[in-house]
C-alpha positions as CSV (number, residue, x, y, z in Angstrom):
1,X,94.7,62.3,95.6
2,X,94.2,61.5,99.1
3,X,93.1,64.6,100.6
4,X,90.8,64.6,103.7
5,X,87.3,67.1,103.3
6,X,85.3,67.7,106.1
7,X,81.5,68.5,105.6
8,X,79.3,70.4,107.9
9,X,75.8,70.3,108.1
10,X,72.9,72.4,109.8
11,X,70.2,70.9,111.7
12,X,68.1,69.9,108.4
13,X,70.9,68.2,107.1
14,X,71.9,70.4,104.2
15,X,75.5,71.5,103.7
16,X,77.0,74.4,105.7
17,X,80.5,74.1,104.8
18,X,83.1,72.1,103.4
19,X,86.8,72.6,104.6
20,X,90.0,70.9,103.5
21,X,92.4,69.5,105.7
22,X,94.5,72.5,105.2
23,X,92.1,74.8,106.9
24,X,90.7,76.1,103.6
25,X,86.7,76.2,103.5
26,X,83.7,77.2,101.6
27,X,80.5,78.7,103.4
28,X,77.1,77.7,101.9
29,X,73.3,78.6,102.4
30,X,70.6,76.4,101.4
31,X,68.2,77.9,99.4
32,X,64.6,77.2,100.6
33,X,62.1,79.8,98.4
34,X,62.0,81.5,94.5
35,X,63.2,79.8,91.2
36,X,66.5,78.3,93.5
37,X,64.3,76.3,96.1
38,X,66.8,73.5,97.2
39,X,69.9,74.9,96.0
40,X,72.9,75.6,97.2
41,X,74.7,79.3,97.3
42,X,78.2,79.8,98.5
43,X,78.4,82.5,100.8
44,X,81.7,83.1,102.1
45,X,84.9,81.6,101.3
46,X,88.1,80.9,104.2
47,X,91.6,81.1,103.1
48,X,93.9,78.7,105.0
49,X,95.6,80.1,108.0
50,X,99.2,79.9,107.4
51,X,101.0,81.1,111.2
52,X,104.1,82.0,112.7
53,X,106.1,83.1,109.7
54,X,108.1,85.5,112.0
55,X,109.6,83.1,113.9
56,X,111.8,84.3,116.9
57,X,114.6,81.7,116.7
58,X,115.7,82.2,113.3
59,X,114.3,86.0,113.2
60,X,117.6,87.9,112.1
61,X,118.4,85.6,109.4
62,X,115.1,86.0,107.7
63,X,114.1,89.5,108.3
64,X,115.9,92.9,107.7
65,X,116.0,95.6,109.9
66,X,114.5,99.4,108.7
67,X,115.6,102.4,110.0
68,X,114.7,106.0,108.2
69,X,115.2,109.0,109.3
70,X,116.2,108.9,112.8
71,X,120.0,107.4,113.9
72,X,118.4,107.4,117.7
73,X,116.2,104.3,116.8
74,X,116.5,100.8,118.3
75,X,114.9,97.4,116.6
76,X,115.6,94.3,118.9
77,X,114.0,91.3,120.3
78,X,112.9,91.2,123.2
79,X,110.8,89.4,126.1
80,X,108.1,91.9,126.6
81,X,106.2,92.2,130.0
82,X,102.6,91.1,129.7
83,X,102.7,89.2,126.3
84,X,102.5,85.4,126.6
85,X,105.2,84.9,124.1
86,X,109.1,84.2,124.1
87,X,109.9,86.9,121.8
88,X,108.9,90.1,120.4
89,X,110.2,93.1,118.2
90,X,111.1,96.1,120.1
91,X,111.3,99.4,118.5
92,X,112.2,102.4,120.6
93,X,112.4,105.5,118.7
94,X,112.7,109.1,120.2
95,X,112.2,111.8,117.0
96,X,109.3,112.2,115.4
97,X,110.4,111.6,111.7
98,X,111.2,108.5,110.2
99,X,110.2,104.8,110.1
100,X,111.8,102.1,112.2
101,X,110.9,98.2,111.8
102,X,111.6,95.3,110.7
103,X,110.7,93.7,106.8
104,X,110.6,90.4,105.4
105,X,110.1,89.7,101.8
106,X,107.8,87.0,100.6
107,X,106.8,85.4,97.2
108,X,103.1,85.0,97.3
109,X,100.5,83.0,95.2
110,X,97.7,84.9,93.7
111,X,94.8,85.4,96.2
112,X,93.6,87.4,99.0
113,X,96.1,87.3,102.2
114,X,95.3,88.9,105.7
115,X,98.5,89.8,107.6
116,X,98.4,90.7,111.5
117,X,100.4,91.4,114.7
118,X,99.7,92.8,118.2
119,X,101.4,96.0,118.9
120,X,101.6,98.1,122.0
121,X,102.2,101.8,122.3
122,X,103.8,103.6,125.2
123,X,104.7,106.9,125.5
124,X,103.8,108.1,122.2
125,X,103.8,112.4,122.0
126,X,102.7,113.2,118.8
127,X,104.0,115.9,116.7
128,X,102.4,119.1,118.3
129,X,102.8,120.8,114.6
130,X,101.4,118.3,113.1
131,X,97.4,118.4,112.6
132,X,96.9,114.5,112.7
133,X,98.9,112.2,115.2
134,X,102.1,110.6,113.0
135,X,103.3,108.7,116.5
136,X,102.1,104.9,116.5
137,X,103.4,101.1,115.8
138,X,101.3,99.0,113.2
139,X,101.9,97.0,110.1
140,X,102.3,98.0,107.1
141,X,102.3,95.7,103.7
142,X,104.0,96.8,100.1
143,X,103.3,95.0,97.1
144,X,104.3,96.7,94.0
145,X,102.8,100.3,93.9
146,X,100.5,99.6,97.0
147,X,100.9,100.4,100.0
148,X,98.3,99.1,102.8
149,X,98.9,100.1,106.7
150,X,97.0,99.9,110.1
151,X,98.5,102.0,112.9
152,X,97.5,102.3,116.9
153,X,98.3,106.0,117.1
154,X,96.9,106.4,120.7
155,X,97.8,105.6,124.0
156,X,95.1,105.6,126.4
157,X,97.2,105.1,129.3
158,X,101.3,104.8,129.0
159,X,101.2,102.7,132.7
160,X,98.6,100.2,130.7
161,X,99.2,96.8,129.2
162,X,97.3,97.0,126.4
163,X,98.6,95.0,123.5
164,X,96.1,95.8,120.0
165,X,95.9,93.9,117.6
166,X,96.2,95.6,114.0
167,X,95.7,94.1,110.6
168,X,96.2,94.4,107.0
169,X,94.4,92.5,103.8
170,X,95.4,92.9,100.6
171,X,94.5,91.1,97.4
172,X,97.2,89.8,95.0
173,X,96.4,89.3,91.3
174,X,99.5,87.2,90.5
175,X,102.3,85.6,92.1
176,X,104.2,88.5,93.5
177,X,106.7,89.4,96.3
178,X,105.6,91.2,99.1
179,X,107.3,93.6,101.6
């Protein structure tokens, strides 16, 4: 079928890890005591890395814009200060409630899929009748009835440039479409 493997081995010559051309790879450990002395045990397993699926150049085609609860909200690209990249989303929002962004819907193929961004918070003044902070930028991911999110709800210091990078893993049973 003519794909490439690559095999790994430690210093005694026994199989580390295997990986595929497309980035895909198994972890091993080689057994060396009990009833599986010289066997192999898989101990990990490394999806392939698929990138850049929000795209700057074709952004507004593929994604949609969300804006809930607050008509003072902006969602834009821009060229951020401090970020070595051409383009970035920009959301400025001034009330407290509501949920501003921008969403992309994707088919996926069963398995287990980490999704990540860098965000950056400045001045963020949380709710003060609120008990737990609802002022923050993150990702969040929706798959059927789930809903999985990581948020940077502080700001150590609004003059710093502190990008963060936040991350969400979810697990998909069968092909399904994603939010």
């Amino acid at each position: 079928d003519n794909r490439k493997f690559t095999y790994h081995f430690d210093n005694f010559g026994c199989p580390a890890d295997v990986s595929d051309e497309d980035g895909a790879a198994n972890s091993y450990q080689f057994l060396r005591e009990g009833r599986k002395n010289n066997k192999l045990s898989k101990t990990g397993t490394l999806q392939k890395v698929v990138k850049n699926w929000m795209e700057p150049e074709p952004y507004f085609v593929q994604w949609d814009k969300i804006k809930t609860g607050s008509e003072n909200a902006i969602a834009d690209l821009d060229i951020p200060d401090g970020f070595p990249v051409k383009k970035c989303c920009i959301i400025s929002k001034n009330t407290v409630n509501g949920r501003n962004g921008f969403s992309k819907k994707q088919v996926l193929e069963k398995g287990t899929y980490t999704f990540s961004c860098y965000v950056k918070v400045e001045k963020c003044v949380p709710d003060p009748e609120k008990k737990r902070s609802e002022c923050g930028a993150g990702i969040l991911l929706s798959s059927g009835n789930t809903e999985k999110m990581d948020l940077v709800t502080e700001v150590k210091d609004t003059d710093s440039d502190e990008w963060t990078r936040v991350s969400v893993t979810i697990t998909i049973a069968s092909q399904t479409e994603v939010t």
